[in-house]
LOFI-312661 format. One record per residue (C-alpha): y, z, x; residue number from 1; residue in one letter. Coordinates in steps of 0.1 Angstrom, whole numbers. Layout:
((Y,Z,X),NUM,"A")
...
//
This chain:
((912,925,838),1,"X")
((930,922,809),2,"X")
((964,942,810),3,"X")
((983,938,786),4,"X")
((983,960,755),5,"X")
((992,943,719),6,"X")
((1007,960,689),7,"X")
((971,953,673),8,"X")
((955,971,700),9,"X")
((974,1003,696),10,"X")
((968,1002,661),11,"X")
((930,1000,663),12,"X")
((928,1025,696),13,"X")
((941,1053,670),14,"X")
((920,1045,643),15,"X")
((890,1047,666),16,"X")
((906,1074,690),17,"X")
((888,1104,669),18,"X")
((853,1093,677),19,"X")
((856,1098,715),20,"X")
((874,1130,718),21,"X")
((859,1154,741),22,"X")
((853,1172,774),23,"X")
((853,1146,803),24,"X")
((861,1142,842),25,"X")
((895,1130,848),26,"X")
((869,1111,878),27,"X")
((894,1115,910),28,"X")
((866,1117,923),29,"X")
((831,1109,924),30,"X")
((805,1132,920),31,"X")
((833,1156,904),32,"X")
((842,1190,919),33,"X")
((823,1213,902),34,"X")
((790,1195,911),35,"X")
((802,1200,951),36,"X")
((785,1227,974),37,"X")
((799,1264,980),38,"X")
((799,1275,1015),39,"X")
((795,1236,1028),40,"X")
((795,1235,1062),41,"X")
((820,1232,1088),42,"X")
((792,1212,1108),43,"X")
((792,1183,1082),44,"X")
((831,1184,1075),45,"X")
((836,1176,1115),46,"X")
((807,1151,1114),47,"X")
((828,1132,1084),48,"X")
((860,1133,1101),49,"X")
((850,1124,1133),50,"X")
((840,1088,1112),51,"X")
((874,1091,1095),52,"X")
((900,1061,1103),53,"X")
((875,1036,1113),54,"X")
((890,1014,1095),55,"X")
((925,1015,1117),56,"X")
((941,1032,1089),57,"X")
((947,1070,1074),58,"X")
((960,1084,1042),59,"X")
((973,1118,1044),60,"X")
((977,1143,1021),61,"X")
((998,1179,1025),62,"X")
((995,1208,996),63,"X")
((1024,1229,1000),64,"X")
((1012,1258,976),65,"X")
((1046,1276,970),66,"X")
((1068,1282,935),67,"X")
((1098,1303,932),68,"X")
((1086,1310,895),69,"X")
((1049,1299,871),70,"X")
((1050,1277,847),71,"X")
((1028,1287,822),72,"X")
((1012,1251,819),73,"X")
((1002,1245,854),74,"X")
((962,1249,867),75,"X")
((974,1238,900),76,"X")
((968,1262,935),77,"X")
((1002,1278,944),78,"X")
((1010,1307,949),79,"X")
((1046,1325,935),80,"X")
((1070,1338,959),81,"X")
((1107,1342,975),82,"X")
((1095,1356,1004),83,"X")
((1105,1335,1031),84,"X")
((1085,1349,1057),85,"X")
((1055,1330,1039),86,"X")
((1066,1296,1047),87,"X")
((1072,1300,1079),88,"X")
((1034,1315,1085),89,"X")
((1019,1286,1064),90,"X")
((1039,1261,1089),91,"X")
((1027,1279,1120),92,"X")
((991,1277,1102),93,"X")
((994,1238,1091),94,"X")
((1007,1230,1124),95,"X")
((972,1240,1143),96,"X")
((952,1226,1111),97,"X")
((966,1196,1123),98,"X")
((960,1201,1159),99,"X")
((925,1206,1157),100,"X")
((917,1182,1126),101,"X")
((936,1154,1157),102,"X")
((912,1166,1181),103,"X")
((880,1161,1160),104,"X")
((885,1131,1152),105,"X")
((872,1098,1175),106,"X")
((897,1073,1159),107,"X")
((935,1066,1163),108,"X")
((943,1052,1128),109,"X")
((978,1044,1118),110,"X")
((987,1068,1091),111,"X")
((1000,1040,1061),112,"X")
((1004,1069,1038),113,"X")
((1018,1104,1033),114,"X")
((1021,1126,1002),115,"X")
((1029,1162,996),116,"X")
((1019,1180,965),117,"X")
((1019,1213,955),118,"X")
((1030,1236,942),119,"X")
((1064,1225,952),120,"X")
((1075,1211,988),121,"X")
((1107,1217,983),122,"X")
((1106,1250,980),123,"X")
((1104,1245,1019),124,"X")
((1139,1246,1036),125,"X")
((1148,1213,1044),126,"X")
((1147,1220,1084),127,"X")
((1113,1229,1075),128,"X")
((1107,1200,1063),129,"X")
((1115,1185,1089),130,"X")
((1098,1210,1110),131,"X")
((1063,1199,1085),132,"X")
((1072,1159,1088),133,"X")
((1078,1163,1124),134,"X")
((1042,1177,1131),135,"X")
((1025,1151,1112),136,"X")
((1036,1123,1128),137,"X")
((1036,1137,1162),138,"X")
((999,1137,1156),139,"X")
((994,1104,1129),140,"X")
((1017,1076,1143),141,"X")
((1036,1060,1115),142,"X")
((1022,1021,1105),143,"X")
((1053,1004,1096),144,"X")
((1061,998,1060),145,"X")
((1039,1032,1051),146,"X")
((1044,1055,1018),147,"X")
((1062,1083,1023),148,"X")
((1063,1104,991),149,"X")
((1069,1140,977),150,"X")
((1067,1157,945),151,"X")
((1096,1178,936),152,"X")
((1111,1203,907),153,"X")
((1146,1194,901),154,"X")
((1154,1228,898),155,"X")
((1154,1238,933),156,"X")
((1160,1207,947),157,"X")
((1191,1205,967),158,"X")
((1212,1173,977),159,"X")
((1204,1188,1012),160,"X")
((1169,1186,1006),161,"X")
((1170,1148,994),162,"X")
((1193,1143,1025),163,"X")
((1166,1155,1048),164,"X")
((1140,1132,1028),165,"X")
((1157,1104,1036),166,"X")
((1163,1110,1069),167,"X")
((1125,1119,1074),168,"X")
((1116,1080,1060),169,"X")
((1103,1094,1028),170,"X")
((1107,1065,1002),171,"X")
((1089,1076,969),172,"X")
((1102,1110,952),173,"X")
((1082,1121,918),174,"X")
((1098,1147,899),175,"X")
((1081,1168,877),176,"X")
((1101,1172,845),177,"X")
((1074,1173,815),178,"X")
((1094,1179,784),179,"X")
((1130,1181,777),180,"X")
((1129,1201,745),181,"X")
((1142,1235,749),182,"X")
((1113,1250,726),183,"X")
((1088,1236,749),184,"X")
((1109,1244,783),185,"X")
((1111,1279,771),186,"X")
((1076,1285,760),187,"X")
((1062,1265,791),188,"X")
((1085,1287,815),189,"X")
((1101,1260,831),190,"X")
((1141,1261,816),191,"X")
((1146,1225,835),192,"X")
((1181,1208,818),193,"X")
((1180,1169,818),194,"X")
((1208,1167,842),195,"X")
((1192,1183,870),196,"X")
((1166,1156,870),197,"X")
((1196,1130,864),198,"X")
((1216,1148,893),199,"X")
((1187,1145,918),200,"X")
((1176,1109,906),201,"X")
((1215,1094,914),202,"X")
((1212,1115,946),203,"X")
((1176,1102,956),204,"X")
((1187,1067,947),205,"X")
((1221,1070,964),206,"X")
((1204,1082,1000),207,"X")
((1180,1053,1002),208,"X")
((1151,1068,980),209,"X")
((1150,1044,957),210,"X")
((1111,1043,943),211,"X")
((1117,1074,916),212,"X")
((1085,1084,895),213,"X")
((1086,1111,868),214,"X")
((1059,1131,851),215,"X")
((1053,1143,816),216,"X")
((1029,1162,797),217,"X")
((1018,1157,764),218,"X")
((997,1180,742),219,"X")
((1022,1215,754),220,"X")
((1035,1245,729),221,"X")
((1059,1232,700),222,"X")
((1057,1192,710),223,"X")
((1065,1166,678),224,"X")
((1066,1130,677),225,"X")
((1106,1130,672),226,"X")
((1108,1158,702),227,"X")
((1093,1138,727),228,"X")
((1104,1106,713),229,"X")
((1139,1126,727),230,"X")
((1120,1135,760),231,"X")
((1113,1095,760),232,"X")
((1149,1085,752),233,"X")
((1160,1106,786),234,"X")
((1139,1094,807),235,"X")
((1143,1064,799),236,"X")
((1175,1060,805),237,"X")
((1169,1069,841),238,"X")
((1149,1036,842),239,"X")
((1120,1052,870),240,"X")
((1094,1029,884),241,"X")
((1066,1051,875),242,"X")
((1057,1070,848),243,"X")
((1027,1095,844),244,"X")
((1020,1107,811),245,"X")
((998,1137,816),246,"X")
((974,1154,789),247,"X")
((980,1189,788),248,"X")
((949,1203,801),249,"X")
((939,1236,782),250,"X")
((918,1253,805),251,"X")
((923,1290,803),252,"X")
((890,1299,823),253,"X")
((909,1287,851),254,"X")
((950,1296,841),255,"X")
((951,1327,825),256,"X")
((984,1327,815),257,"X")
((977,1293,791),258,"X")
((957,1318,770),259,"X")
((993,1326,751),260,"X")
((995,1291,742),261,"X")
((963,1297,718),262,"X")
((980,1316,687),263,"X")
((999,1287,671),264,"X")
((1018,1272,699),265,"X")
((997,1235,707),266,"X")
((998,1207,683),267,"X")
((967,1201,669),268,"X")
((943,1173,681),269,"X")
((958,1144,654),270,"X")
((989,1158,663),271,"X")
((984,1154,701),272,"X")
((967,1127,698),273,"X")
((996,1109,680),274,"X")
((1023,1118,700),275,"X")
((997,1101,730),276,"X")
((996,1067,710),277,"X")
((1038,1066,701),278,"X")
((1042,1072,737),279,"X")
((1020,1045,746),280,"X")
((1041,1025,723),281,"X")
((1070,1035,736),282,"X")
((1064,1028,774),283,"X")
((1051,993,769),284,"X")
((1076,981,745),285,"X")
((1101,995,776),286,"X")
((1079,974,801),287,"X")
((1058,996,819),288,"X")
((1023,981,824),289,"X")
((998,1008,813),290,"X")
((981,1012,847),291,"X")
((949,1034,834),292,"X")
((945,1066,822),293,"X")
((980,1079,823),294,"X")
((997,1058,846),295,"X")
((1028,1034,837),296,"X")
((1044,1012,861),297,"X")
((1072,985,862),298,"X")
((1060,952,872),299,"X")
((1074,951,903),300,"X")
((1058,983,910),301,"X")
((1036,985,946),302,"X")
((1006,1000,917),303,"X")
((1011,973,895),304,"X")
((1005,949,925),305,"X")
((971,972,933),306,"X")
((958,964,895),307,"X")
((965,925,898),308,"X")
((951,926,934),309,"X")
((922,948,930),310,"X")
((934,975,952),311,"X")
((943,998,930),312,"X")
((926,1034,937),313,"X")
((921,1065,918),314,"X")
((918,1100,938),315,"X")
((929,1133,937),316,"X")
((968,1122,938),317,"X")
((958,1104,909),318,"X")
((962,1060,906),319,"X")
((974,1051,941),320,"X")
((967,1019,963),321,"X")
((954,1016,995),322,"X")
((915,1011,981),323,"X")
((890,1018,1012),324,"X")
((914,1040,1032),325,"X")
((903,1075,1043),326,"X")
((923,1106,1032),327,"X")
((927,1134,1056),328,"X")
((940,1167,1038),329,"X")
((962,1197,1051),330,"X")
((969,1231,1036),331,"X")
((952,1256,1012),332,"X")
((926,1236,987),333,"X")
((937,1205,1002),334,"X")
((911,1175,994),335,"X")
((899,1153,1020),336,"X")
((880,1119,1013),337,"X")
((860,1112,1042),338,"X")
((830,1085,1050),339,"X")
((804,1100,1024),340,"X")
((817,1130,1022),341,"X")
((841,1151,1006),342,"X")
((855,1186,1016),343,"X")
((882,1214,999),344,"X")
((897,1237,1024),345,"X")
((898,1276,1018),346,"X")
((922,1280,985),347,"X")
((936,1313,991),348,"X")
((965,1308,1012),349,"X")
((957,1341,1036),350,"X")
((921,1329,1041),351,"X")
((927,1294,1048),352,"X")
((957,1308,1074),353,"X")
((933,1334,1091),354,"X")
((909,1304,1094),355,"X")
((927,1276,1107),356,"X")
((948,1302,1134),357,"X")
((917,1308,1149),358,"X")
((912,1267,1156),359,"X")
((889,1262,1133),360,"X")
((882,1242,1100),361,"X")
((890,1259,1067),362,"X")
((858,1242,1049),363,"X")
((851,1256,1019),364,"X")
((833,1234,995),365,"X")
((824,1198,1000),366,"X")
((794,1173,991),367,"X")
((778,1150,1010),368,"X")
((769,1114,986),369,"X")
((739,1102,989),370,"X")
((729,1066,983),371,"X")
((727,1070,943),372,"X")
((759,1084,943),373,"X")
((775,1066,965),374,"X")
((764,1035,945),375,"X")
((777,1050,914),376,"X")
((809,1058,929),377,"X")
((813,1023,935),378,"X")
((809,1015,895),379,"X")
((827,1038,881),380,"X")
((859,1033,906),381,"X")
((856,999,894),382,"X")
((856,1010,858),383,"X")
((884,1030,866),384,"X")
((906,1006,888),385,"X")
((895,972,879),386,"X")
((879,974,844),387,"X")
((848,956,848),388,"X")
((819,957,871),389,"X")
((805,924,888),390,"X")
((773,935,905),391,"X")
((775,904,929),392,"X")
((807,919,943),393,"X")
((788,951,956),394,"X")
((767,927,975),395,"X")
((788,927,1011),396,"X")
((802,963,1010),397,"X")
((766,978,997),398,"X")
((743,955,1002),399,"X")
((719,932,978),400,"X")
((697,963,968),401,"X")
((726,984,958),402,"X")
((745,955,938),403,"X")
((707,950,917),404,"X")
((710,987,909),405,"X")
((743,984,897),406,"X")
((730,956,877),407,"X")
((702,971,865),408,"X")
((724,1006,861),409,"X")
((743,985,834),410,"X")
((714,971,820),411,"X")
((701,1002,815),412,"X")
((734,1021,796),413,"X")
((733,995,771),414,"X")
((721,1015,744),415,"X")
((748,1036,752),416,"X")
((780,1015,753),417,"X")
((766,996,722),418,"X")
((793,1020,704),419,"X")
((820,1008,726),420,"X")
((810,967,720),421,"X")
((812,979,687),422,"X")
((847,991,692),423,"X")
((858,958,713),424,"X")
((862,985,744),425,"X")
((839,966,766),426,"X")
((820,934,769),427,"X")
((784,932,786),428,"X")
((768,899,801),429,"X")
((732,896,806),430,"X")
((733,899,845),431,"X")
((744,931,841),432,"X")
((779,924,843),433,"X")
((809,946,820),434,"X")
((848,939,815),435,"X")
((865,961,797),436,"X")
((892,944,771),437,"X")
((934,954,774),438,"X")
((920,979,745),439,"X")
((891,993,760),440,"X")
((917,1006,790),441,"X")
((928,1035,769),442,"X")
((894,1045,768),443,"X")
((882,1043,803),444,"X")
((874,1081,808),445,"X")
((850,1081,782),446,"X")
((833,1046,793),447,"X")
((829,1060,832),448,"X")
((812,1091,821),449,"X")
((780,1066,807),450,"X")
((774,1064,840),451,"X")
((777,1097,853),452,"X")
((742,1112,867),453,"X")
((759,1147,870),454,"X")
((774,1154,835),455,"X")
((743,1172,824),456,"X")
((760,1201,847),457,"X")
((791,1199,817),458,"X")
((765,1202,787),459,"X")
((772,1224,752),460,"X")
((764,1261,758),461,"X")
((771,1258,796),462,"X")
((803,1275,807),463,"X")
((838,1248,802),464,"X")
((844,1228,833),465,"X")
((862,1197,820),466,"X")
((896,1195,800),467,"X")
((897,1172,769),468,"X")
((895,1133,770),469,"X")
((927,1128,749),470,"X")
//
C-alpha cells in the first residue's frame, strides 16, 4: 500500500473532497450495528464464545460507563454520577460477567490484549482498579509482551491513579483532550486546561507508561483553522505516539444534548472540512504516518508496524493490531467479536447488572454473518486496513469460491468506483484486483461503502443512522 501522503495529494483530496460528503459507516465493523438483531439470543452468544480463543489468543475489552460530568459532544454509553456506591455494584456485577463468560468458553487463550473505554476508567478509584485488573487476569492469564491500555480524562486523573496503572502493567494511556480553545471547552462542557494533560503525560511517562496517545475532535462549536492550529501547537509539543483526529459526529437522534450545538455554533461543512485537511497537513509534516481514517502514528509506532505488515485491524476500539484475534467484551454495551458472530450486552447499566448477577449473559443485540457477509467483511477490512484487495489472497483463509466472489464482487462495482479511477483514489486490474493510491487513503470510508450489501437500510427518507463522511 502506498503510505505516504504528498503536498500534491493534499491539495487535490480538497479540491475533490466536496463530491463525497455524506452519511457513511465509520465500518468497525461489518455488517454495521444498526443492521444487527434485537433481542439476539443468549443461545447463539454462548455458541460463539464457546469457539472464541481458538486461535491461542484473546483480546479483551472493558467499558467502564461512568463520568463525573457530560460533555455535550459525546454519543458514547455512560452514565453521570458521584455516587460511589455505583462503582462498587458495577465491580461486583463485572466480576461474575467474567466468571460465567470463563466458564462458557472451551479454550484457554492467552489474553495479548486489554483495553478499557468508557465513559471514563478512571473515574474508578485506583484500588478499584486494581480490584477490575485483578479479576481479569485471574480469569485471562497475561501472554507476555501484551497491550495493556486505558483511556483517561486528564481532569480527574490523579498521579495515584497513573501509579496504580503502572503497577497493574498497563503500558498505553490515551487521553482524551479534543480541543484546547476555551470557546470550544466551554461550549463542549469539558473546561480541560492544557496542563492537566501535560501534568498527567510527564507523570504517565515518568512511571513507566511511556506509549501516550491523544484524541481530538474536529468539526465541534466555535473551531477555526488558527484555533486548532493552537490545539496542534500543544499537542504537539507533548510529542505522543498516536494521534486520533476524530470527526465530530452530529447525531442528535442519539445525544440529545448536541441539539444546542445547531443554532450557529458548528463550522460549516467547507469550514470543517478545511480545518480536517490543515490538520492532515499538519500531522504529516510532524511525522505521523496517516494510518486510515483518523489515525496518526509515529513510525516506530506498534500500528505503524500493523499497516507495513498487514496486521493492521479496524474494530470497535477503532485501528488496532492483532488482525484474526477474537475480542471478548465486559460491561454495559460492551462489544464482543466472536467466530461469525457479533454480540452487544444490555446498555443500561441497571439491566445489564440485574442480568449478569443472576449468572447469566447480558445479550442484547448481536448478528450472526453469513457466508456473503462474511466474505464481504473480508474485502472491506482489507479496504480498510490494507488498501487494496487481492482476491488470491482470500484463497487459504476463505477458500477458492469465496476469493472468485471477491473477484467477481470487484468486477461487478466497477461502474461504481469509475468516479474514484477518475479521482486517482483507486486502481482496478482486470482479475478483479484494487489498490488504493497514498491519496485514495483519505477516502477509504466512502470506497468500503461500494461494497456494502446493507446500506440500502441508511437510504434518503429513512430515519439517520450514520454520521457524516468528513
Amino acid at each position: 500500500m502506498q503510505t505516504d501522503l504528498t503536498e500534491r495529494d493534499l491539495d487535490v483530496a480538497e479540491r475533490i473532497l466536496p463530491r463525497y460528503v455524506g452519511a457513511g459507516p465509520r465500518y468497525t465493523s461489518y455488517p454495521t450495528v444498526p443492521v444487527w438483531q434485537d433481542a439476539f439470543p443468549e443461545a447463539e452468544h454462548r455458541r460463539a464464545l464457546a469457539r472464541a480463543g481458538e486461535s491461542g489468543e484473546i483480546s479483551l475489552y472493558t467499558h467502564v460507563p461512568f463520568c463525573r460530568s457530560l460533555c455535550h459532544f459525546c454519543a458514547c454509553n455512560r452514565v453521570i454520577t458521584r455516587d460511589p456506591a455505583l462503582p462498587e455494584r458495577y465491580l461486583e456485577a463485572v466480576d461474575r460477567e467474567l466468571e460465567t463468560t470463563r466458564a462458557v468458553m472451551s479454550h484457554s487463550p492467552r489474553c495479548v490484549q486489554i483495553h478499557w473505554g468508557g465513559g471514563t476508567p478512571t473515574h474508578l478509584e485506583p484500588a478499584q482498579i486494581e480490584r477490575l485488573f485483578r479479576s481479569t487476569t485471574d480469569r485471562f492469564a497475561l501472554a507476555p509482551g501484551a497491550e495493556i491500555s486505558i483511556e483517561v480524562d486528564p481532569r480527574v486523573t490523579r498521579e495515584d491513579h497513573v501509579a496504580t496503572l503502572a503497577d497493574c502493567g498497563f503500558n498505553r494511556i490515551s487521553l482524551g483532550v479534543q480541543d484546547t480553545a476555551p470557546a470550544t471547552q466551554a461550549a463542549i462542557h469539558r473546561i480541560q486546561p492544557f496542563e492537566q494533560t501535560r501534568a498527567l503525560t510527564i507523570a504517565a511517562r515518568a512511571r513507566g507508561i511511556e506509549r501516550v496517545s491523544f484524541d481530538l475532535i474536529y468539526g465541534l462549536p466555535h473551531q477555526t483553522e488558527e484555533s486548532f492550529d493552537r490545539t496542534l501547537d500543544a499537542v504537539l509539543s507533548l510529542e505522543p505516539d498516536r494521534l486520533a483526529l476524530y470527526a465530530y459526529a452530529h447525531v442528535t437522534w442519539i445525544a440529545k444534548q448536541q441539539r444546542g450545538f445547531e443554532r450557529s455554533d458548528l463550522p460549516g461543512p467547507r469550514l470543517r472540512m478545511r480545518i480536517m485537511m490543515r490538520a492532515i497537513r499538519r500531522l504529516t509534516l510532524a511525522g505521523y504516518r496517516y494510518i486510515g481514517m483518523d489515525h496518526f502514528a509515529k513510525p516506530a509506532d506498534e500500528l505503524s508496524g500493523a499497516l507495513d505488515a498487514g496486521t493492521l485491524r479496524r474494530n470497535f476500539m477503532g485501528y488496532t493490531t492483532l488482525d484474526g484475534v477474537d475480542v471478548v467484551a465486559f460491561g454495559p454495551s460492551a462489544i464482543s467479536e466472536l467466530p461469525g458472530t457479533y454480540v452487544q450486552a444490555e446498555k443500561d447499566l441497571a439491566g445489564w447488572g440485574e442480568v449478569v448477577t443472576r449468572d447469566r449473559l447480558a445479550t442484547h443485540r448481536g448478528y450472526v454473518l453469513s457466508a456473503e457477509d462474511a466474505r464481504r467483511r473480508a474485502l472491506i477490512r482489507a479496504i480498510m486496513c490494507q488498501g487494496e484487495i487481492r482476491p488470491d489472497a482470500f484463497a487459504a483463509r476463505l477458500g477458492p469460491d469465496a476469493a472468485r466472489a471477491i473477484a467477481q464482487d470487484v468486477k461487478s462495482a466497477r461502474p461504481r468506483l469509475a468516479p474514484f479511477v477518475e479521482d486517482g483514489l483507486v486502481e482496478l486490474k482486470d482479475s478483479g484486483a484494487l489498490r488504493v493510491t497514498a491519496l485514495g487513503r483519505l477516502f477509504l470510508r466512502q470506497i468500503a461503502m461500494i461494497f456494502d450489501a446493507h446500506l440500502g437500510d441508511a437510504s434518503p427518507g429513512k430515519p439517520a443512522i450514520y454520521s457524516q463522511t468528513v
